[in-house]
C-alpha positions in Angstrom: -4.9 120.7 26.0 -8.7 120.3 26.4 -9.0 123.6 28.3 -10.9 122.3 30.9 -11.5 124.3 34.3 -10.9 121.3 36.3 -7.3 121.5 35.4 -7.2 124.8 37.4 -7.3 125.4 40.9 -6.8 128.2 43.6 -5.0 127.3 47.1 -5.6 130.3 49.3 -2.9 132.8 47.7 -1.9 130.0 44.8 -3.3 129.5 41.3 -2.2 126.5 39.8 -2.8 124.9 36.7 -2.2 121.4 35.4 -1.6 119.9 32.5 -3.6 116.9 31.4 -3.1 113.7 32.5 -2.1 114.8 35.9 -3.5 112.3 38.1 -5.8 113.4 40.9 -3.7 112.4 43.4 -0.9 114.2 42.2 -2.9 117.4 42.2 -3.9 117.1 45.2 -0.7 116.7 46.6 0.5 120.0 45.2 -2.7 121.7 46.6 -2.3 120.4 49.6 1.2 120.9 50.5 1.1 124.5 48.9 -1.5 124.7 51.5 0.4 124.1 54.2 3.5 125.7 52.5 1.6 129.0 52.5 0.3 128.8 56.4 3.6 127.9 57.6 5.2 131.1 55.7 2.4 133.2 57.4 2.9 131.8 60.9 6.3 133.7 60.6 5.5 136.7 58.6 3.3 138.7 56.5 4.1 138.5 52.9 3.1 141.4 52.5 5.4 143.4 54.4 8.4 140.6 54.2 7.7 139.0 50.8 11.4 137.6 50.4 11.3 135.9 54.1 7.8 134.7 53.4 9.4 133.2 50.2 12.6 131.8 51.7 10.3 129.8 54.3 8.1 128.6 52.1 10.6 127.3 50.2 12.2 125.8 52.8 9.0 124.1 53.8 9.1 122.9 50.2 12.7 121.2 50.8 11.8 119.6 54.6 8.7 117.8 53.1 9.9 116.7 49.6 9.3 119.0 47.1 12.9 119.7 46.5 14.0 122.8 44.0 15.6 121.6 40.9 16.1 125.4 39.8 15.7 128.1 41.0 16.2 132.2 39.4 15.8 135.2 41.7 15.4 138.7 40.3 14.9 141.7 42.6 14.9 145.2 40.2 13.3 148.1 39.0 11.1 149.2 36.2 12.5 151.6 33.9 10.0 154.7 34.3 9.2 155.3 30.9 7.8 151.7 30.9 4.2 150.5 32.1 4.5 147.2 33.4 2.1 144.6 32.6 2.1 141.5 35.0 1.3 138.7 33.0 3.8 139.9 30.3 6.9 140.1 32.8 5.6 136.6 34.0 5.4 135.1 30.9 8.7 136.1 29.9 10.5 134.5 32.5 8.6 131.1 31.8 8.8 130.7 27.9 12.1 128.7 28.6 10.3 126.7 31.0 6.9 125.8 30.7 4.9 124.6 27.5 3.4 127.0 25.4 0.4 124.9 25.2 0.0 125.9 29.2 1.0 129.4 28.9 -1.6 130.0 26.5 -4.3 127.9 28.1 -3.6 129.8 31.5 -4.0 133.8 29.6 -7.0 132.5 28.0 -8.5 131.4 31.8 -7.6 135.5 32.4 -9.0 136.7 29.6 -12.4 135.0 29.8 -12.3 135.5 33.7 -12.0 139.1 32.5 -15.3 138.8 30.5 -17.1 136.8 32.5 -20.2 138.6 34.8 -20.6 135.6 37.3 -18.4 135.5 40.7 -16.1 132.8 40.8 -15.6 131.6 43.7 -12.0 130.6 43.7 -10.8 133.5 41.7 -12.4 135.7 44.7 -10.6 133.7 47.1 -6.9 133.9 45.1 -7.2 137.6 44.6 -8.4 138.1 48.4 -4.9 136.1 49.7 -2.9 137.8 46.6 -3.8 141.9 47.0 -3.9 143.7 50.9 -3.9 146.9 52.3 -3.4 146.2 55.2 -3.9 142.2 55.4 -4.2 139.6 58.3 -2.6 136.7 57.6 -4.0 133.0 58.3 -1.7 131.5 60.1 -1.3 127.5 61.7 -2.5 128.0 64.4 -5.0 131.2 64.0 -8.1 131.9 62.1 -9.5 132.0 58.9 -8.1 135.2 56.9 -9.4 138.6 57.6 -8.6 140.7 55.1 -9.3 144.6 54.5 -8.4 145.6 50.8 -8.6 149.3 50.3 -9.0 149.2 46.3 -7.9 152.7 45.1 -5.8 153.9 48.4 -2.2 154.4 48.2 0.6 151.6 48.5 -1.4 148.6 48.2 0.9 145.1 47.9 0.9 142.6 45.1 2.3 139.3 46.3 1.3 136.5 43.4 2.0 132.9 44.0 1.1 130.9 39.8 2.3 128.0 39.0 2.5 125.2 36.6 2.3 121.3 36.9 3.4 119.5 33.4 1.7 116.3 32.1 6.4 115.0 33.9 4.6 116.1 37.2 7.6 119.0 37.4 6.0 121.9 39.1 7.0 125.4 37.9 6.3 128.5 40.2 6.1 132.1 40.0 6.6 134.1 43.1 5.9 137.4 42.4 5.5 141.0 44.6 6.1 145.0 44.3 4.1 147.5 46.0 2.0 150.0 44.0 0.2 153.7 44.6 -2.1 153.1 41.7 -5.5 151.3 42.0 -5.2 147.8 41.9 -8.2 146.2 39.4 -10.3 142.7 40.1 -7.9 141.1 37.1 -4.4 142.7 38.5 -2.7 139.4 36.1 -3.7 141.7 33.3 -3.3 145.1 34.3 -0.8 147.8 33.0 0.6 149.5 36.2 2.5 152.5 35.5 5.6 152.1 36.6 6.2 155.2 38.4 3.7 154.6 40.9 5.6 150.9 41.8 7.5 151.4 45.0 11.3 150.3 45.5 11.8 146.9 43.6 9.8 144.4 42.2 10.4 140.6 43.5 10.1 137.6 41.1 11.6 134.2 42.4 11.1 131.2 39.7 11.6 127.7 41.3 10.9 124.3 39.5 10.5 121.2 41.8 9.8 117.6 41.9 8.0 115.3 44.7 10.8 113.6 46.1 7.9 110.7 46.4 9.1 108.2 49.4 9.9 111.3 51.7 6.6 113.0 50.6 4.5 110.0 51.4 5.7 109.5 54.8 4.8 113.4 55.6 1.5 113.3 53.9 -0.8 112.1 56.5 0.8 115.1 58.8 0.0 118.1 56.3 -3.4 116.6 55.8 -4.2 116.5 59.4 -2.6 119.6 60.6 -5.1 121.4 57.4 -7.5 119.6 58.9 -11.0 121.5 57.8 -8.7 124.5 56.3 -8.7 122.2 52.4 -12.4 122.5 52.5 -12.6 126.4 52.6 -8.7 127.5 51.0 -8.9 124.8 48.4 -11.5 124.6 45.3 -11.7 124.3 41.6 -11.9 127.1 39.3 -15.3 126.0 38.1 -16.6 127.4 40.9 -19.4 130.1 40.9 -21.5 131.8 42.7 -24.7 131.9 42.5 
């Protein structure tokens, strides 16, 4: 992979990275129907408080405008209390059997050197702003821009992760992903160690692989572009931006 940043982009509450040679077409696609995907699961509930309905709808959303499963692996368990947990381990165990290694690598160096880094990006702001609340206002279809309130260091602040992977075959692998925690949630929660008796009731990790069912896609597209309207300008944007 070349490791470039414009393979990787943020979608509200999504991260997404591609491999190369995905057209930009294709990519937007994905960003723009995640998009919408996400909005429509917030017009019904808060995935925050109903991470598993918030997940069914979004999937459904996924099937009605042709991005159609083609697998799909639900967990919903506990972490044994003498272990920490470390996110982007558990994550990347579940992927190794399906998604390069070239991508999995390329996507925990982008954490790493986000880590390290001392300038604000932009679209890593706005990922962890949709991904960590407590409480949290969602955006909704027809409501406003997202208000959020994160209380870093109070007691039971939610996780609810949405990662995924587009491969060079356009199959796009995604990692839903929630638990509630006591402990103090850092700006890089992807590579935290949370100790795992602080982690309220179970931890949530739904894994789906899907294709664009292209002919039923295109005759949708020109809808989910105009019912985002001027929402792609502000919850869509590379991860090579910064701020000043």
């Amino acid at each position: 992979m070349s490791g470039s940043l414009n393979d990787v982009y943020v979608s509200a509450g999504h991260l997404v990275l591609f491999a190369d040679d995905v057209s930009d077409g294709f990519k937007e696609d994905v960003l723009s129907s995640s998009l919408y995907f996400q909005l429509a699961a917030s017009h019904q509930c808060s995935k925050f408080h109903a991470f598993k309905l918030w997940c069914d709808v979004y999937q459904e959303a996924m099937v009605a405008f042709g991005w159609p499963p083609v697998s799909r692996n639900t967990r919903s368990y506990r972490i044994e209390s003498e272990k920490t947990f470390y996110v982007w381990g558990e994550i990347k165990n579940r992927l190794v059997e399906r998604v390069s290694p070239a991508l999995l690598v390329r996507f925990e160096q982008l954490m790493v050197e986000r880590q390290a880094a001392t300038q604000t990006n932009r679209a890593y702001a706005l990922f962890f702003d949709h991904c960590v609340s407590s409480p949290l206002q969602d955006v909704s279809l027809d409501g406003h821009d997202p208000v959020l309130s994160v209380q870093h260091g109070s007691g039971g602040v939610t996780l609810s992760l949405l990662l995924s992977f587009v491969s060079c075959e356009q199959v796009v692998t995604s990692v839903f992903l929630s638990f509630k925690t006591a402990e103090t949630v850092g700006e890089h929660p992807l590579l935290q160690n949370f100790t795992s008796g602080d982690i309220e009731g179970h931890l949530v990790m739904d894994v789906i692989s899907s294709e664009m069912a292209g002919p039923h896609y295109r005759r949708v597209r020109e809808r989910i572009n105009a019912r985002l309207g001027d929402k792609k300008q502000t919850l869509i944007m590379g991860f090579n931006e910064v701020s000043s």
